[in-house]
C-alpha positions as CSV (number, residue, x, y, z in Angstrom):
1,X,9.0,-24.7,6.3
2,X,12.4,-26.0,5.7
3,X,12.4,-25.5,2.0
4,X,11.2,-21.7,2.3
5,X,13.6,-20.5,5.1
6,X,15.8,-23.3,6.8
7,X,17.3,-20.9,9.7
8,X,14.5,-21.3,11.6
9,X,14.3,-23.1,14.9
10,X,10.6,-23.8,14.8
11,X,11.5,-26.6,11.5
12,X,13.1,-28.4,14.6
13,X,9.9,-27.9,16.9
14,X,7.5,-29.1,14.2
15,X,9.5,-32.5,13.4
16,X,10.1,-33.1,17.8
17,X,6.4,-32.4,17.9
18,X,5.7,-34.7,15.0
19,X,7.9,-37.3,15.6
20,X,7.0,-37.4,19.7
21,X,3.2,-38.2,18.1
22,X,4.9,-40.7,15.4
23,X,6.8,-42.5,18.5
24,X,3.0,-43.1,20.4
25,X,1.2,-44.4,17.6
26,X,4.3,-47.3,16.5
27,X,3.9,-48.3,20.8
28,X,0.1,-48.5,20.3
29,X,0.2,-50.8,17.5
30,X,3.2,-52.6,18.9
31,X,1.4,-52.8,21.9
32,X,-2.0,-54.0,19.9
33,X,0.0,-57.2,18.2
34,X,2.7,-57.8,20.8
35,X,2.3,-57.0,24.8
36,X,5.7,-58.4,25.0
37,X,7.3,-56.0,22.9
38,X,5.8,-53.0,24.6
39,X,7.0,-54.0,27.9
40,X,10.4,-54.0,26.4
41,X,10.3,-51.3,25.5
42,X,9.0,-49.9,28.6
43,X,11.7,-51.1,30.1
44,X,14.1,-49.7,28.1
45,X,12.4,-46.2,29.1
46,X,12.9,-47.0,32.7
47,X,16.5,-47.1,31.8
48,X,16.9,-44.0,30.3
49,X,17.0,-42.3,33.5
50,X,20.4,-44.0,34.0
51,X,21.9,-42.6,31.3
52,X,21.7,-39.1,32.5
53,X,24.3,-40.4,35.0
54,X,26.4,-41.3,32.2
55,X,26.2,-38.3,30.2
56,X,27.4,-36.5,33.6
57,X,29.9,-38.5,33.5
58,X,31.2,-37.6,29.8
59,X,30.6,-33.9,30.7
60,X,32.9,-34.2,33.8
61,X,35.9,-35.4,32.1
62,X,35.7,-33.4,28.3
63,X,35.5,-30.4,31.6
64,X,38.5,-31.5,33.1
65,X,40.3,-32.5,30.0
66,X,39.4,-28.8,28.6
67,X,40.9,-27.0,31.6
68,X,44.4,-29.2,31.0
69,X,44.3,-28.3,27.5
70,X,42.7,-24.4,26.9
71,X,43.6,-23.5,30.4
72,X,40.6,-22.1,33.0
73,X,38.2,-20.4,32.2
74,X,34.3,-20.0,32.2
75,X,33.8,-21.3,28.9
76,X,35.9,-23.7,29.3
77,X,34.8,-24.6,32.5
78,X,31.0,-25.2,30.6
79,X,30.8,-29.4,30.3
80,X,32.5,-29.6,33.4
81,X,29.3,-27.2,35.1
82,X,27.0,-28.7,33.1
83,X,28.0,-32.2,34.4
84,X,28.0,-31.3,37.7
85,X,24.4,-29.7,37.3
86,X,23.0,-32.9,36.1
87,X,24.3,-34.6,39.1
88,X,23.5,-32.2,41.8
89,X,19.7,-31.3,40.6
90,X,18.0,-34.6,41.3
91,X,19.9,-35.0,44.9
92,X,19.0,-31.4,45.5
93,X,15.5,-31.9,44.2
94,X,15.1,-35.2,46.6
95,X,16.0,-33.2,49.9
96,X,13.8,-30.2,49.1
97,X,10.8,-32.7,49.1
98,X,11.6,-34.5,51.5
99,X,11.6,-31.2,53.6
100,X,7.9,-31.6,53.4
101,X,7.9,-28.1,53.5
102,X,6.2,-25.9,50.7
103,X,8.4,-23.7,49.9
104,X,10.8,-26.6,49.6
105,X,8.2,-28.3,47.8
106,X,7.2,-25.3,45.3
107,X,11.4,-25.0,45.2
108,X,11.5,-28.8,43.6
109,X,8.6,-28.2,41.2
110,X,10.2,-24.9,39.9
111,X,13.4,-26.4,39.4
112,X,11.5,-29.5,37.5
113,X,10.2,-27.5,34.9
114,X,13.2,-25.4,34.6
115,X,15.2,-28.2,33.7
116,X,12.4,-29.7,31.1
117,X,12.5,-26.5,29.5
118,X,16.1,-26.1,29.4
119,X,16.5,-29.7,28.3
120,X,13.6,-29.5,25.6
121,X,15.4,-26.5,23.9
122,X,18.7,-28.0,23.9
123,X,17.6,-31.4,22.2
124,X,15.6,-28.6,19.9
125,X,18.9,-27.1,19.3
126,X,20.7,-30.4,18.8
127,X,18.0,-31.4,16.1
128,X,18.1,-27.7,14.5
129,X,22.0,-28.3,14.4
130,X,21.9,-32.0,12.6
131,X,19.3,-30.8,9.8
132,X,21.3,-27.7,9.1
133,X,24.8,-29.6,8.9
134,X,23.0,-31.5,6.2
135,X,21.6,-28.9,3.9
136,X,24.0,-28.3,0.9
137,X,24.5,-24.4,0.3
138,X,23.0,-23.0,-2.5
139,X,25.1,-22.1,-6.0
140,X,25.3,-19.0,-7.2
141,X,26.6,-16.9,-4.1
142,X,27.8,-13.2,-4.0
143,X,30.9,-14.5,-1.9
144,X,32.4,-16.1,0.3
145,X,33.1,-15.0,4.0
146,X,35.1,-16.7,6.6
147,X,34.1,-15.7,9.9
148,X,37.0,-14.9,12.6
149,X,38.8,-16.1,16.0
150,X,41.5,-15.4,17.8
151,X,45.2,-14.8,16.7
152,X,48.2,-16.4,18.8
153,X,50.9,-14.4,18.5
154,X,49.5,-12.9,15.3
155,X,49.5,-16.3,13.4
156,X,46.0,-18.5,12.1
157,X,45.5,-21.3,15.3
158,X,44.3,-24.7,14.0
159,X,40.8,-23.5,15.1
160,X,41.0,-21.0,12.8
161,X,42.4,-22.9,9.9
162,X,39.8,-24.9,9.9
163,X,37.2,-22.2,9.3
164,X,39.8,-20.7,6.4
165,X,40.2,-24.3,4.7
166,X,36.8,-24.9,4.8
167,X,35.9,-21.5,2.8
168,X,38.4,-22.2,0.6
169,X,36.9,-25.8,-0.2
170,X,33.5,-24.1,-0.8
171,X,34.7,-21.2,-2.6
172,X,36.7,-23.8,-5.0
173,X,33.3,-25.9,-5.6
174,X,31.4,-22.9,-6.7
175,X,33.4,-22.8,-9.8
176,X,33.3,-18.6,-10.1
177,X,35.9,-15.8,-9.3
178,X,33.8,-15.4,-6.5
179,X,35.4,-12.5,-3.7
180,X,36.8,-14.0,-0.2
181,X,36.1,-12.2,2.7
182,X,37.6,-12.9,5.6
183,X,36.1,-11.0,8.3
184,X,37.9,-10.1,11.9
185,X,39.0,-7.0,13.4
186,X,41.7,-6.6,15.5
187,X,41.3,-7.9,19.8
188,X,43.3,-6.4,22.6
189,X,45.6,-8.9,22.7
190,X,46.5,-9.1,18.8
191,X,49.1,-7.5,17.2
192,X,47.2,-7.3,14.0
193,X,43.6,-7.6,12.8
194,X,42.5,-11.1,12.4
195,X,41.4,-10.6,8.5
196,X,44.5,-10.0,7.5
197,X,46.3,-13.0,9.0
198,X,43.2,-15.2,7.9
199,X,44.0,-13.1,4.2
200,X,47.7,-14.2,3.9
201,X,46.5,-17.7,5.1
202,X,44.2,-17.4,2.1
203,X,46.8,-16.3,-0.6
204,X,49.3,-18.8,0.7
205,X,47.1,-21.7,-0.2
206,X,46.4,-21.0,-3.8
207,X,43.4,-17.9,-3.5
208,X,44.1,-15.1,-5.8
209,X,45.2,-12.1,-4.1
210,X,42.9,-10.0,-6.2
211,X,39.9,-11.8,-4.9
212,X,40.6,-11.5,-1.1
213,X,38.7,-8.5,0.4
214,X,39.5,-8.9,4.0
215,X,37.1,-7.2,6.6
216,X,38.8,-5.4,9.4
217,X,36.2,-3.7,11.8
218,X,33.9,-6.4,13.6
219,X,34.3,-7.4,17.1
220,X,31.1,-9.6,17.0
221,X,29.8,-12.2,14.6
222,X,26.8,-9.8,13.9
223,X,29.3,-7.4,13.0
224,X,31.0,-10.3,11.0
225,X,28.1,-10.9,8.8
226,X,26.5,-7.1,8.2
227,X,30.2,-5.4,7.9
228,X,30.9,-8.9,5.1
229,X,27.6,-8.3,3.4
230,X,28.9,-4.7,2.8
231,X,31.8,-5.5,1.5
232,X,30.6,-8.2,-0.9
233,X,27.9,-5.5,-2.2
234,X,30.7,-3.1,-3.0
235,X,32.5,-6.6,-5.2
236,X,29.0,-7.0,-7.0
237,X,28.8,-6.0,-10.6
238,X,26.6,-2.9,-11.5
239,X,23.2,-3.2,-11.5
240,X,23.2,-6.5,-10.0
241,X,21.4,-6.9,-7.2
242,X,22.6,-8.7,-4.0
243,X,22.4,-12.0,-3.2
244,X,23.0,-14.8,-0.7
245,X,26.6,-14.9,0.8
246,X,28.3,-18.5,1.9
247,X,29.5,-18.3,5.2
248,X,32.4,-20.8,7.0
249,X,33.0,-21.2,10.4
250,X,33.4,-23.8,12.5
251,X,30.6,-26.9,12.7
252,X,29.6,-25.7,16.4
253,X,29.5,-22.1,15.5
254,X,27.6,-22.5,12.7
255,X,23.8,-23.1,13.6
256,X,24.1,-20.1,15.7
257,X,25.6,-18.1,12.8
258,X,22.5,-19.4,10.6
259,X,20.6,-18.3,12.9
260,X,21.7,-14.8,14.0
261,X,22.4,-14.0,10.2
262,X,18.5,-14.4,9.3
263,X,17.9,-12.3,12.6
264,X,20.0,-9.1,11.1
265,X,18.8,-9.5,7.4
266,X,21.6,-11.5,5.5
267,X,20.5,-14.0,3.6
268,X,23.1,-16.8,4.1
269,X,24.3,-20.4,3.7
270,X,26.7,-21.3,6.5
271,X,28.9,-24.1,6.4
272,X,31.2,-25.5,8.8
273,X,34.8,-26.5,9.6
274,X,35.7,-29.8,11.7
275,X,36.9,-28.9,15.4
276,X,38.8,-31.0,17.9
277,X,36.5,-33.4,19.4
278,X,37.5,-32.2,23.2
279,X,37.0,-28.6,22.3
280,X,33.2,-29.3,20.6
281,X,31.1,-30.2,23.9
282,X,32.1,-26.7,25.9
283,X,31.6,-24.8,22.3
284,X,28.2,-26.2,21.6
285,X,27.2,-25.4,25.0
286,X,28.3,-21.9,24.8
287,X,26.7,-21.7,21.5
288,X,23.4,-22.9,22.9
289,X,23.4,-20.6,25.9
290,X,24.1,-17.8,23.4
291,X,20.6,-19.1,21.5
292,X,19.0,-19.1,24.4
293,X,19.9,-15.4,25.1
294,X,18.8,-14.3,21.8
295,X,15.3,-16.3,22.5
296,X,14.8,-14.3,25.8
297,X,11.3,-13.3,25.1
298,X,10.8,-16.9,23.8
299,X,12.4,-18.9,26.9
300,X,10.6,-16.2,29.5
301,X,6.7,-17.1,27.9
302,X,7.9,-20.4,28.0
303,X,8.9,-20.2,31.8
304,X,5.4,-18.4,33.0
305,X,3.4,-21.8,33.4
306,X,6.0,-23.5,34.9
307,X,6.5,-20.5,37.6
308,X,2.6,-20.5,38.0
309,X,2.6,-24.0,38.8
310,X,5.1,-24.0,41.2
311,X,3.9,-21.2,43.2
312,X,0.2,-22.6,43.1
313,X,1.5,-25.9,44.3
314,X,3.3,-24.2,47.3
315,X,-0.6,-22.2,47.6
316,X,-2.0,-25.5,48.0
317,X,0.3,-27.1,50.2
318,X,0.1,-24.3,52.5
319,X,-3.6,-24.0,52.6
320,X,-3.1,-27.9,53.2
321,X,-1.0,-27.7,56.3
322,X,-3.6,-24.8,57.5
323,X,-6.3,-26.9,56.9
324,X,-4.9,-29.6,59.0
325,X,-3.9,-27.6,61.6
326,X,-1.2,-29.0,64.2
């Protein structure tokens, strides 16, 4: 699966599933030879739950340290939330059971396998992201497009920069004229389009001006990749047909950009840029609640049995309390 078409989240499935099944056979034969060792590691299960506390923790501060430095916003606001969330949804949890009430109880179920299936498709993100970081982009690309952000004041931010110097490092190692595209079109707020600051940025650090083809229309990174793709089709020699395009962005940005470009029918490698280590927890999050949207259909199925649970448990209890009578 990997070799034939790596922008797939189901690779990442297949080796959670596989390595969940790898994990209960080395405790078995641990277990078998040495008791002692199993209940070590047993115990280091039991202590797992304790690091949830920690990893609110984290969340808290990169939140609080992100509103000082980006300012307050909702996306900014994302670890912070998230934190919080991880914090609040066992207490909350605790005093809905011990309501002993079955709506309360149904409530606590629901909100269990809500949070499993959040949690199992963010570590399926996480390990989707660490494979992909990993894989070295094919040779012989069509070009190379640098994917956009926003202008301050009309100049390339350090964000920015690092998605532009990344291209140009993989545009140098394919050892071709190859076209550069940056791709960006022009926000409310900026007094030009962002492709053509991110194009002088190019030509100012050694790309040939002949070879930069900047893109000037998208709003979206959908629009990033199909409006590049055309562009890079109009570079190609005649009668050559089209190939794969390299895409830079930054390392958070770019699983989702993997992904999204095998959605819309561009066949891409994307590579990515390092970010500021206080700016990458509310970006990844944002990137994996953008997943998630785009895996509606998916996460719904996936929420159907835990909804049918939870409202046959509160059935049950209620027929209980019936049963009993006063």
């Amino acid at each position: 699966m990997w070799q034939t078409e790596p922008r797939r989240l189901r690779t990442a499935v297949v080796l959670l599933v596989g390595a969940w099944f790898a994990w209960g056979a080395v405790v078995e034969v641990i277990g078998y030879f040495s008791p002692e060792v199993q209940a070590l590691i047993g115990l280091v299960l039991l202590a797992l739950p304790f690091s949830v506390l920690v990893l609110a923790g984290f969340l808290i501060r990169n939140g609080v340290q992100m509103v000082r430095r980006e300012g307050r916003s909702l996306g900014n606001l994302l670890s912070m939330l998230a934190g919080l969330a991880l914090l609040a949804l066992p207490v909350a949890a605790f005093l809905l059971v011990a309501t002993l009430h079955p709506v309360g109880i149904g409530a606590a179920a629901l909100a269990f396998f809500v949070s499993a299936q959040v949690g199992l498709s963010f570590v399926t993100f996480l390990v989707f992201t660490v494979m992909y970081a990993r894989r070295e982009p094919r040779p012989g690309a069509d070009a190379v497009v640098v994917l956009g952000s926003g202008l301050v004041h009309g100049k390339v931010t350090p964000l920015l920069a690092s998605r532009l110097d990344r291209g140009r490092q993989t545009w140098q190692a394919q050892r071709a004229a190859l076209p550069m595209i940056p791709s960006g079109g022009q926000g409310p707020d900026e007094p030009r389009p962002e492709a053509a600051a991110m194009a002088d940025y190019l030509v100012d650090h050694g790309v040939p001006p002949e070879l930069v083809l900047p893109e000037e229309r998208s709003r979206t990174t959908e629009e990033n990749l199909r409006l590049s793709r055309e562009i890079a089709d109009g570079a190609l020699p005649q009668g050559t047909g089209p190939g794969h395009l390299l895409v830079a962005t930054n390392e958070y940005h770019a699983p989702r950009a993997a992904l999204l470009s095998r959605r819309i029918g561009v066949d891409a490698d994307v590579v990515g840029g390092s970010t500021a280590g206080y700016y990458v927890p509310s970006a990844y999050l944002r990137e994996f609640l953008a997943v998630m949207v785009m895996n509606k259909r998916t996460q719904i199925l996936l929420a159907i049995p835990g909804l049918l649970l939870s409202a046959g448990l509160t059935a049950l209890m209620v027929m209980y309390q019936l049963n009993a009578g006063p």
